[in-house]
Residue frames relative to the residue before (quaternion, step in Angstrom):
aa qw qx qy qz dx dy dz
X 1.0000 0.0000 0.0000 0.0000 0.00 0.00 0.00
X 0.7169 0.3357 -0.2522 0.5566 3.82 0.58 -0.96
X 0.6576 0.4205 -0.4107 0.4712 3.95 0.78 -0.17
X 0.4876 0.6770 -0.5036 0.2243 3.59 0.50 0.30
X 0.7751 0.4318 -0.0016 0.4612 3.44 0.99 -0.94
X 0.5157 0.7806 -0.3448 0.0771 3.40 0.79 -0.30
X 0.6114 -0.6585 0.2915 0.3281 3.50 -0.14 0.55
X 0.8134 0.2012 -0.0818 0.5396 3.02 0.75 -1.22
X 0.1916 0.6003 -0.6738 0.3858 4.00 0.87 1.21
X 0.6508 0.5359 -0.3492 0.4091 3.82 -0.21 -0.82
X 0.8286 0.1632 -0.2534 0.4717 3.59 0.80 -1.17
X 0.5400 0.5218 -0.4702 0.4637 3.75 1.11 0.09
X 0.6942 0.3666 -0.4216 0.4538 3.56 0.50 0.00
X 0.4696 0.6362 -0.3720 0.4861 3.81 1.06 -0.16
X 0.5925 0.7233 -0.0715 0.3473 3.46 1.24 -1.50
X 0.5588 0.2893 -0.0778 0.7733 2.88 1.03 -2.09
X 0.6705 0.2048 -0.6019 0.3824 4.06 -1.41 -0.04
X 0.4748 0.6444 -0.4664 0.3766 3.78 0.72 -0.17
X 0.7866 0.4083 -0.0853 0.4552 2.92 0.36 -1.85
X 0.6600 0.3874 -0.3255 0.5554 3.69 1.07 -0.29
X 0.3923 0.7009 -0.4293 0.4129 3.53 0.79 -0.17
X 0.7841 0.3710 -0.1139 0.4843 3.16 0.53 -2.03
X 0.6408 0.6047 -0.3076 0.3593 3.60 0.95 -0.37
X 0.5902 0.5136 -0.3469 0.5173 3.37 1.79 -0.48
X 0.6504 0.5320 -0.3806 0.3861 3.37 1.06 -1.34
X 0.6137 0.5458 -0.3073 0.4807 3.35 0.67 -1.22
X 0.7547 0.3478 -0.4450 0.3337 3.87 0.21 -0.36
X 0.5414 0.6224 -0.3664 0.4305 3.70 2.01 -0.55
X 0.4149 0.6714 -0.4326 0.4358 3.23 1.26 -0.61
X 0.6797 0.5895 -0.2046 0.3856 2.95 -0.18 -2.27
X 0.8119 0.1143 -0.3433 0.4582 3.81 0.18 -1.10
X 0.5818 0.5538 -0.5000 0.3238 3.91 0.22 -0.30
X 0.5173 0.5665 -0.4080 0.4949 3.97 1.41 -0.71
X 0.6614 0.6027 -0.1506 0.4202 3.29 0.93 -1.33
X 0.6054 0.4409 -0.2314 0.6210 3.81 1.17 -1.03
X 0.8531 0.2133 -0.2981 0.3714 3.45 0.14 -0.92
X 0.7372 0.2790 -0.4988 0.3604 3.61 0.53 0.57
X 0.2555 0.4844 -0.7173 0.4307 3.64 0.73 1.33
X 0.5834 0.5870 -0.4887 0.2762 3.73 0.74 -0.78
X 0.7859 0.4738 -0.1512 0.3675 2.76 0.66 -1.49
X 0.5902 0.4902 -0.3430 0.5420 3.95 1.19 -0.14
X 0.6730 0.4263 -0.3532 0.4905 3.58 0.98 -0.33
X 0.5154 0.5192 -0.3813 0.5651 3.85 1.19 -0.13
X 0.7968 0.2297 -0.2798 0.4838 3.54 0.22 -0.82
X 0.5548 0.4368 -0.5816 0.4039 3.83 0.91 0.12
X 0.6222 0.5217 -0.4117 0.4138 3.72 0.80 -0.92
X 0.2855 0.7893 -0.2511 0.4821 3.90 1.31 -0.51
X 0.8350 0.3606 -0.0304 0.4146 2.78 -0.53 -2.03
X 0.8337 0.1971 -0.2273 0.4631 4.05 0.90 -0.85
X 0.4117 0.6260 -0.5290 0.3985 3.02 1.42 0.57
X 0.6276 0.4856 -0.2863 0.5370 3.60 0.71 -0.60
X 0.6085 0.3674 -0.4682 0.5249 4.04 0.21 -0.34
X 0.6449 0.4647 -0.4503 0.4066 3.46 0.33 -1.05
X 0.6779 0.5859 -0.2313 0.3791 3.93 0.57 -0.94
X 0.7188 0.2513 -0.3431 0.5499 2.94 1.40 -0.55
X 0.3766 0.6821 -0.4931 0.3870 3.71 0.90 -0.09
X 0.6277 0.3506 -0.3434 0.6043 4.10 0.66 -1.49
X 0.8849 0.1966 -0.3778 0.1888 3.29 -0.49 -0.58
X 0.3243 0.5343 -0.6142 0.4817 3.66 1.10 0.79
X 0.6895 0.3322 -0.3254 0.5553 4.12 0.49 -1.16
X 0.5514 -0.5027 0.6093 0.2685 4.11 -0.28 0.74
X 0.5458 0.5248 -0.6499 0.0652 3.73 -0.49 0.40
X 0.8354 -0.2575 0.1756 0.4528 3.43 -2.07 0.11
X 0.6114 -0.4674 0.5137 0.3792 3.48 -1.60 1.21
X 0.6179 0.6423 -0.4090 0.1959 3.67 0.12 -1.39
X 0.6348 0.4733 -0.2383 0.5624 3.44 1.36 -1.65
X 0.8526 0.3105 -0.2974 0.2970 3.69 0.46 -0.54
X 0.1216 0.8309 -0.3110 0.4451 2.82 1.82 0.88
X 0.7421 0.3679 -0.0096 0.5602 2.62 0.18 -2.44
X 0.7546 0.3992 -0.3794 0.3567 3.65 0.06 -0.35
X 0.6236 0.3197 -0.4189 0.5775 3.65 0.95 0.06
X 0.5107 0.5684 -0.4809 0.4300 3.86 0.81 0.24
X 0.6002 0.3866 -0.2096 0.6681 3.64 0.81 -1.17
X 0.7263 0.3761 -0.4262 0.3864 3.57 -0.32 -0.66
X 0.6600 0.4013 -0.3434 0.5343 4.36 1.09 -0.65
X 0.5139 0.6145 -0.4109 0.4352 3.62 1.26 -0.14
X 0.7781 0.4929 -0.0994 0.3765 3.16 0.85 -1.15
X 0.5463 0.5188 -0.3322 0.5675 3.26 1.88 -0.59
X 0.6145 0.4878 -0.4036 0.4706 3.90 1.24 -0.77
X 0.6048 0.5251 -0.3816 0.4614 4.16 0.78 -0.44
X 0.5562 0.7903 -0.0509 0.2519 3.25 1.25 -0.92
X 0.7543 0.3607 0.0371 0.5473 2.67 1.62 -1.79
X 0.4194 0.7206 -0.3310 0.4419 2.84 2.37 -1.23
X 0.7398 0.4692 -0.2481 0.4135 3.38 0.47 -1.95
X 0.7391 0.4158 -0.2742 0.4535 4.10 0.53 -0.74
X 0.4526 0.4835 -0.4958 0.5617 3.32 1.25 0.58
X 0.6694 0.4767 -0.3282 0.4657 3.82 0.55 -1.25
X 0.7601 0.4421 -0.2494 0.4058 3.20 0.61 -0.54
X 0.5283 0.4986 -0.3633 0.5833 3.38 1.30 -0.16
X 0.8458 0.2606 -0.2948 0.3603 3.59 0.38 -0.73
X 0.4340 0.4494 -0.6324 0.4580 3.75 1.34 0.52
X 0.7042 0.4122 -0.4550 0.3567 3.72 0.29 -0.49
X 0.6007 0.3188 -0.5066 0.5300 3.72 0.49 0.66
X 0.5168 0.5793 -0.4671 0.4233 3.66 0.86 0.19
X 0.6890 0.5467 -0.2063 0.4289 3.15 1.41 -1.31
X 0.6484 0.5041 -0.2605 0.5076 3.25 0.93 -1.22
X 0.5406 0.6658 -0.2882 0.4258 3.58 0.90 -0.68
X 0.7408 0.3734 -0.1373 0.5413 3.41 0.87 -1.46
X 0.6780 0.4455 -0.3918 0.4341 3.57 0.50 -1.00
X 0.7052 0.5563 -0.2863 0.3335 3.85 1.24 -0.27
X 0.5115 0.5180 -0.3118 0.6105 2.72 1.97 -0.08
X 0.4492 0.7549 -0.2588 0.4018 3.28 0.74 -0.55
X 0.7390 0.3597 0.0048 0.5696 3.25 0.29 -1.46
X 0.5725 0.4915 -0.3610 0.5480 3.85 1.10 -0.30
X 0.7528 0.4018 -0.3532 0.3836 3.33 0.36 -1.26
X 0.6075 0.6181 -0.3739 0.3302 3.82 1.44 -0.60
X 0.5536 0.4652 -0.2728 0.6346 3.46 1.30 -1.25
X 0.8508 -0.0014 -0.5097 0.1278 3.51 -0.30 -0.22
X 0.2626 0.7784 -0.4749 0.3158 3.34 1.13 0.71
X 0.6671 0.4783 -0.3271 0.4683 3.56 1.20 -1.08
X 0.5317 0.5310 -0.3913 0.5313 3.48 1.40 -0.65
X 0.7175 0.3198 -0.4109 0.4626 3.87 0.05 -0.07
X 0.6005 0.4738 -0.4662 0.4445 3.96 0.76 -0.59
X 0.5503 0.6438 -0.3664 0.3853 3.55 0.83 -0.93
X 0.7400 0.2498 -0.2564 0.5694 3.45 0.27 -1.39
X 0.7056 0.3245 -0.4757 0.4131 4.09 -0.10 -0.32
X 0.3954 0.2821 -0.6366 0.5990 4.53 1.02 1.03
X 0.6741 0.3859 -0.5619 0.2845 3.56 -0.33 -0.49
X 0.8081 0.3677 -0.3702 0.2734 3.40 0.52 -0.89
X 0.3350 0.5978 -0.5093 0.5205 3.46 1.76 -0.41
X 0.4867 0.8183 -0.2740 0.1355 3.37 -0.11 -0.43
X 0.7179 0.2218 0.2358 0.6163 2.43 0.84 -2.52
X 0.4519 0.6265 -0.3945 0.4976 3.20 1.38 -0.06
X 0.7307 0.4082 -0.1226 0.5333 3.67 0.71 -1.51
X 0.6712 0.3384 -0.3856 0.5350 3.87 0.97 -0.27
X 0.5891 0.6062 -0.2880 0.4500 3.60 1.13 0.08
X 0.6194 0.4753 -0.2478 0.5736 3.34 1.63 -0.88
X 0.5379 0.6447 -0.2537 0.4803 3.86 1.38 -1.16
X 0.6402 0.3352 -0.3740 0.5813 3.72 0.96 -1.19
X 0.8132 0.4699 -0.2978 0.1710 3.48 -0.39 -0.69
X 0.4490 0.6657 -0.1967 0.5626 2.76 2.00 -0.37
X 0.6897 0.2697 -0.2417 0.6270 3.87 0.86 -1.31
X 0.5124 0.4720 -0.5453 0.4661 4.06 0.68 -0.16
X 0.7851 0.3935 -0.3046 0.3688 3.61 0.24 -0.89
X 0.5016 0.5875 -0.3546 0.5268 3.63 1.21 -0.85
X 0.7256 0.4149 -0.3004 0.4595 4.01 0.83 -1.16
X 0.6744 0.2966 -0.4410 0.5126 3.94 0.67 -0.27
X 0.4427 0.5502 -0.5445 0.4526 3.57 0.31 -0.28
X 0.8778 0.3020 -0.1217 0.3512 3.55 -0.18 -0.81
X 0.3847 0.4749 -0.4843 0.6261 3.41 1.97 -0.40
X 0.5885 0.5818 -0.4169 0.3760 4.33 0.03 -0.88
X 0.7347 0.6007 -0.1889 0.2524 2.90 0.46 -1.45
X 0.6121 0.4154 -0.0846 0.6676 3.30 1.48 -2.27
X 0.1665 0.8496 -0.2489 0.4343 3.50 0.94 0.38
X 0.7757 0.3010 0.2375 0.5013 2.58 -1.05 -2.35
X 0.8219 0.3888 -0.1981 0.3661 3.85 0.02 -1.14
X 0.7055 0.4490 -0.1658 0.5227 3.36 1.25 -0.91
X 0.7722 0.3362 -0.2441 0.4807 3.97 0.78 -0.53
């Protein structure tokens, strides 16, 4: 009976598809942040044996040409490198971005659940008065009727 009407049902349910809303984006985040820094650990593992190998030839003396090419590929790879720790830097301000929204849309959701207990509230101490107002003439009638 008192939950039929409530004013603020319309904007607490608006709230929450908000507040889920931000909870999907925030998990797509989460996996692209997640995608691009396997990226980035598989560059610097591929990195990482690109140099041993480099230093393997040049412990065995081969042709400048190869050790050329391996510091060519090996500055090629530091330029992909940085590319990728940039992407990754800016999903994590994407992330940080979202998870801050996030947390807004929760607080101000609690700020709307709050005021629709407040009004449940007053709704049910409003039903209670009228109830002991009616319960009191009923019985003013009553002592009434029996006494006159």
């Amino acid at each position: 009976m008192i939950h039929k009407s409530l004013r603020f049902d319309p904007l607490l349910k608006y709230r929450e598809f908000l507040e889920e809303k931000m909870k999907y984006e925030l998990a797509d985040v989460v996996a692209i942040l997640d995608l691009e820094e396997k990226r980035l650990f598989a560059l610097e593992e591929i990195w990482r044996q690109a140099v041993e190998e480099l230093k393997e030839r040049q412990a065995r003396e081969v042709p400048p040409h190869e050790i050329f090419m391996y510091h060519t590929y090996l500055q090629h790879m530091t330029l992909d490198m940085e590319i990728q720790r940039r992407r990754v830097t800016e999903v994590t301000e994407t992330y940080n971005e979202s998870k801050e929204a996030l947390i807004c849309a929760s607080q101000d959701k609690m700020v709307v659940e709050k005021v629709r207990e407040r009004e449940i509230n007053d709704k049910i101490e409003q039903v209670n008065k009228n109830d002991k107002k009616t319960m009191n003439e009923i019985s003013t009638n009553k002592f009434v009727r029996d006494n006159c």
